[in-house]
KEKE-3310 file (N, C-alpha, C; in steps of 0.2 Angstrom, whole numbers, plus 5000, padded with zeros to 4 digits):
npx = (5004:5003:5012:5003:5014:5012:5009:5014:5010:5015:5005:5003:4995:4980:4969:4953:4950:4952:4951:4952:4963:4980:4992:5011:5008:5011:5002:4993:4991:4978:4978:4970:4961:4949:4949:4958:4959:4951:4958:4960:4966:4967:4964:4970:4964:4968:4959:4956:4948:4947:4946:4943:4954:4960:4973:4983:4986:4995:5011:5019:5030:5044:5048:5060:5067:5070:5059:5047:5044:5044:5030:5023:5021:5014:5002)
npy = (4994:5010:5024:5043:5055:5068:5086:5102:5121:5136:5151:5166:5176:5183:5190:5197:5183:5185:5180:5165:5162:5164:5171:5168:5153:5138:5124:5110:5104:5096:5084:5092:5088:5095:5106:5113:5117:5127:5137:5135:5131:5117:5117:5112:5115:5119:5115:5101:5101:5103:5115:5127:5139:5154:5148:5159:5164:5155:5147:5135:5124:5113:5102:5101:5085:5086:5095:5091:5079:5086:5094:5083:5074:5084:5083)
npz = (5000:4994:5004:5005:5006:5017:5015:5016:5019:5023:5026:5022:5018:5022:5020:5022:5032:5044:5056:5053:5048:5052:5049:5044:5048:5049:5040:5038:5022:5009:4996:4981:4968:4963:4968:4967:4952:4952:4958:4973:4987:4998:5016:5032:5047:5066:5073:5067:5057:5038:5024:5010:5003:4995:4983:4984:4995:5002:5006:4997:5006:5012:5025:5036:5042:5056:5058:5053:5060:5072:5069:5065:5076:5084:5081)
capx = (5000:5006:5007:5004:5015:5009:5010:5013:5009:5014:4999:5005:4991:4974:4965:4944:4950:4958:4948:4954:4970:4986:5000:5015:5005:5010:4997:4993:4988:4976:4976:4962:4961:4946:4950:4965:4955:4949:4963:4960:4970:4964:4970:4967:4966:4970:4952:4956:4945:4948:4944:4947:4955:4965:4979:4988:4986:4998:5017:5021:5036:5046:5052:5066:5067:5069:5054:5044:5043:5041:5023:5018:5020:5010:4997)
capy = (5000:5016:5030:5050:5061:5073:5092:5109:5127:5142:5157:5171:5183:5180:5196:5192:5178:5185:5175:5160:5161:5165:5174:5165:5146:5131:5122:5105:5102:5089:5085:5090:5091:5100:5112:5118:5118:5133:5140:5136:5124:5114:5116:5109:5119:5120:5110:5096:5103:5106:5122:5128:5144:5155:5146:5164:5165:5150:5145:5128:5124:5107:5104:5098:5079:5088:5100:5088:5076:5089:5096:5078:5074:5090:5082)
capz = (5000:4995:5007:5003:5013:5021:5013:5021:5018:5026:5029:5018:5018:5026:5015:5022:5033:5049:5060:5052:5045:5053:5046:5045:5054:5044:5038:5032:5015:5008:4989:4981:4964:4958:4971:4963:4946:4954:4962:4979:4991:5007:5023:5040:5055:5074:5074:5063:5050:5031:5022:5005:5002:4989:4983:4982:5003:5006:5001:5000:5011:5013:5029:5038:5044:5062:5060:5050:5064:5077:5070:5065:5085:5089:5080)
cpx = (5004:5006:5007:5007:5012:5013:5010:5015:5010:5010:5006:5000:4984:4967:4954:4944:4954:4957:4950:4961:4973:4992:5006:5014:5009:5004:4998:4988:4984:4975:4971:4962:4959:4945:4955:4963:4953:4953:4964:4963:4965:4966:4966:4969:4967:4962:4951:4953:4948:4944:4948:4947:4960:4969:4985:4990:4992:5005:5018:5028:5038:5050:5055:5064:5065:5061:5049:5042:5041:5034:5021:5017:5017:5002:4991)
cpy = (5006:5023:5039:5052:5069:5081:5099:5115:5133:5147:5163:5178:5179:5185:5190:5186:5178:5180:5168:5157:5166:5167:5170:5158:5144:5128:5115:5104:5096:5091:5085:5095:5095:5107:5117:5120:5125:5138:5140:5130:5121:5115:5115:5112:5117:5113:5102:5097:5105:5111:5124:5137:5146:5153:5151:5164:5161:5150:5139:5126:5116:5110:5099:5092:5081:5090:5095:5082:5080:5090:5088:5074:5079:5089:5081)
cpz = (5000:5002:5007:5008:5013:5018:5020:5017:5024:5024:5026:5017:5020:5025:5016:5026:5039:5055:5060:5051:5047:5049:5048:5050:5046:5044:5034:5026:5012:5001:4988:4974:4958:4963:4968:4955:4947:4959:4968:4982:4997:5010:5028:5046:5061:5075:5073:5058:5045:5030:5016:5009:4997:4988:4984:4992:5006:5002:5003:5003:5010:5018:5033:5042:5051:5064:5059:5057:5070:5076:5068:5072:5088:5086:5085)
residu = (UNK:UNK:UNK:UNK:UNK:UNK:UNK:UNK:UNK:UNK:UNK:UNK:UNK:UNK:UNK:UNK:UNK:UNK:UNK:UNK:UNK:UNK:UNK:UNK:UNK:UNK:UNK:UNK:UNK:UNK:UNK:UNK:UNK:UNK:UNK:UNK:UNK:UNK:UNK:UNK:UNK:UNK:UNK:UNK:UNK:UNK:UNK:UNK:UNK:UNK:UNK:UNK:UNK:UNK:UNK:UNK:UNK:UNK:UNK:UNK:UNK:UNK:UNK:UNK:UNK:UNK:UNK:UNK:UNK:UNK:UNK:UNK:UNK:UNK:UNK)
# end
């Protein structure tokens, strides 16, 4: 079985969405690919919930073996 790893977006502008989104939070990503047809990405918040929002709002990041392990333990 294959398994998807796990994406992440840094919060870059939060324009109409201050309540929600975080300036510079990480964020995880979930693929979704009629979302992006549409230019908006998913992401999963503090709650556990997903959420589309502007792809322009986010930057995708790769992140360090260290870090990378730290937030998927703060899960």
């Amino acid at each position: 079985m294959a398994t998807t790893r796990k994406a992440f977006a840094v919060c870059v502008r939060n324009d109409g969405y201050p309540a929600s989104l975080e300036l510079r939070k990480i964020y995880e990503v979930l693929a979704d690919p009629d979302a992006a047809k549409h230019d908006q990405l998913r992401v999963i918040d503090e709650s556990g919930e997903d959420y589309l929002y502007p792809v322009g709002y986010f930057a995708p990041i790769e992140l360090t073996p260290s870090l990378r392990r730290a937030v998927l333990a703060a899960e």
